[in-house]
C-alpha positions as a Markdown table, in Angstrom:
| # | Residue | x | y | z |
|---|---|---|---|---|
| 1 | Unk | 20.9 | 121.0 | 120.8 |
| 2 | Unk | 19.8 | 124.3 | 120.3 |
| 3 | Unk | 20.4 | 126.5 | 123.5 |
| 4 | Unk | 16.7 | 127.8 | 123.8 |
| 5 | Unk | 15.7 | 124.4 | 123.5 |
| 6 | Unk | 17.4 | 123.1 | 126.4 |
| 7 | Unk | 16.8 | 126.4 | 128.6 |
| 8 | Unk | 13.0 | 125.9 | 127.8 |
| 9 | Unk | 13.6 | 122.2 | 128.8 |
| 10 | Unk | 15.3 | 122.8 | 132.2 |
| 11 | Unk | 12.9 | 125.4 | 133.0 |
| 12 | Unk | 10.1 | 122.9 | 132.7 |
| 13 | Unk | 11.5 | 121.0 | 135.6 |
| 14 | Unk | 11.3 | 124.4 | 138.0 |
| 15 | Unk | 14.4 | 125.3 | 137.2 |
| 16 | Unk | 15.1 | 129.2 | 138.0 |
| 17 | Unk | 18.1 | 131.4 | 136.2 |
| 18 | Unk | 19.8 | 132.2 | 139.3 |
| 19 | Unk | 22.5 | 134.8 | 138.2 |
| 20 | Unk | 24.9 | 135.9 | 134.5 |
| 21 | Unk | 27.9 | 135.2 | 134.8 |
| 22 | Unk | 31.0 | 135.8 | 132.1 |
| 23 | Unk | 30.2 | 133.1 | 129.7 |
| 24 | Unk | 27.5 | 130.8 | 130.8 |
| 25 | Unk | 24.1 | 131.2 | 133.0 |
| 26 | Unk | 23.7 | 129.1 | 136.4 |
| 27 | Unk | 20.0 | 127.7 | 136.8 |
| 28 | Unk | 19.1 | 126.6 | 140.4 |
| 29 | Unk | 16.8 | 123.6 | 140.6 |
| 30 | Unk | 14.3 | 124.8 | 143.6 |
| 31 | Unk | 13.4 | 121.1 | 144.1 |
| 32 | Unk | 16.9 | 119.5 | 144.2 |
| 33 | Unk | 19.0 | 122.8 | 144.8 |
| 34 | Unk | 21.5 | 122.1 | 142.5 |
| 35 | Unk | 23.2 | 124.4 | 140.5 |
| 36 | Unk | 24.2 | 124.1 | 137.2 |
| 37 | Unk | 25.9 | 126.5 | 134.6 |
| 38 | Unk | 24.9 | 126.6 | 131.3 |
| 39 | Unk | 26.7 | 128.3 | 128.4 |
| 40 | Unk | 25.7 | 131.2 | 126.4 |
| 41 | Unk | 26.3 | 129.4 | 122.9 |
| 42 | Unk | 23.7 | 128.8 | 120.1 |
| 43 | Unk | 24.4 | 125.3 | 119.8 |
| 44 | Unk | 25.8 | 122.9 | 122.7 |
| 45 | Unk | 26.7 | 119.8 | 122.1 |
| 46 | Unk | 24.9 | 116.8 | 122.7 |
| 47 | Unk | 26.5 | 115.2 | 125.5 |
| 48 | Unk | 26.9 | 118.8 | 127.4 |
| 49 | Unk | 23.2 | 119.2 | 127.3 |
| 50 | Unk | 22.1 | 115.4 | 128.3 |
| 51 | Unk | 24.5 | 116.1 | 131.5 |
| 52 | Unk | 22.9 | 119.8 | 132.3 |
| 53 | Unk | 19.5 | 117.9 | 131.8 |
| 54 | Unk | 20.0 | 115.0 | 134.0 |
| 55 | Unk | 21.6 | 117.2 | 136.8 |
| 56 | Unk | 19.2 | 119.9 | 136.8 |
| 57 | Unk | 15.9 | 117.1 | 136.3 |
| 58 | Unk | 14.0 | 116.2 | 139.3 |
| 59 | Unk | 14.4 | 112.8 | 140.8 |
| 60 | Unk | 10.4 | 112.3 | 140.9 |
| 61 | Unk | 10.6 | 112.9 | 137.0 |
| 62 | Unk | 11.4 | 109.4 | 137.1 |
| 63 | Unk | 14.2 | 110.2 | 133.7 |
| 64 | Unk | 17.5 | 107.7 | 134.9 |
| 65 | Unk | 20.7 | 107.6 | 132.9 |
| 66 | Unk | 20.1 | 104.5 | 131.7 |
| 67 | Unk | 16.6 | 104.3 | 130.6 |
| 68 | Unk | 15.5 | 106.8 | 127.8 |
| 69 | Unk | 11.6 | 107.5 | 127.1 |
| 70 | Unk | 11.1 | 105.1 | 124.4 |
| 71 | Unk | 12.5 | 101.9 | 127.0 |
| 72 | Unk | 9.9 | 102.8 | 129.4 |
| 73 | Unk | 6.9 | 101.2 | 127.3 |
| 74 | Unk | 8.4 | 97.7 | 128.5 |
């Protein structure tokens, strides 16, 4: 996944850049106020970026682990 693409993701649940570090950026959910590095690399790995995504989302979201978006039709 493309590193813009997750940042404008995150940042759609409310999530606020909170510092620079070295390497990587911590975002802050407000709602949930966890903290979360991400890293300052073009391209991050698939499973890197669903785990930043499902710690960061918001629990109201209703987005589990197990269920992606197209099981929720049923």
């Amino acid at each position: 996944m493309k590193r813009i693409d997750l940042i404008r993701t995150i940042e759609g649940f409310g999530c606020l850049l909170v510092r620079r570090g070295g390497k990587h950026d911590w975002y802050r959910n407000p709602v949930t106020s966890v903290s979360q590095p991400v890293p300052r690399h073009r391209e991050i790995k698939e499973g890197l970026s669903r785990h930043i995504i499902k710690i960061l989302s918001n629990p109201a979201d209703g987005l589990s682990s197990s269920q992606s978006p197209e099981d929720s039709s049923t």
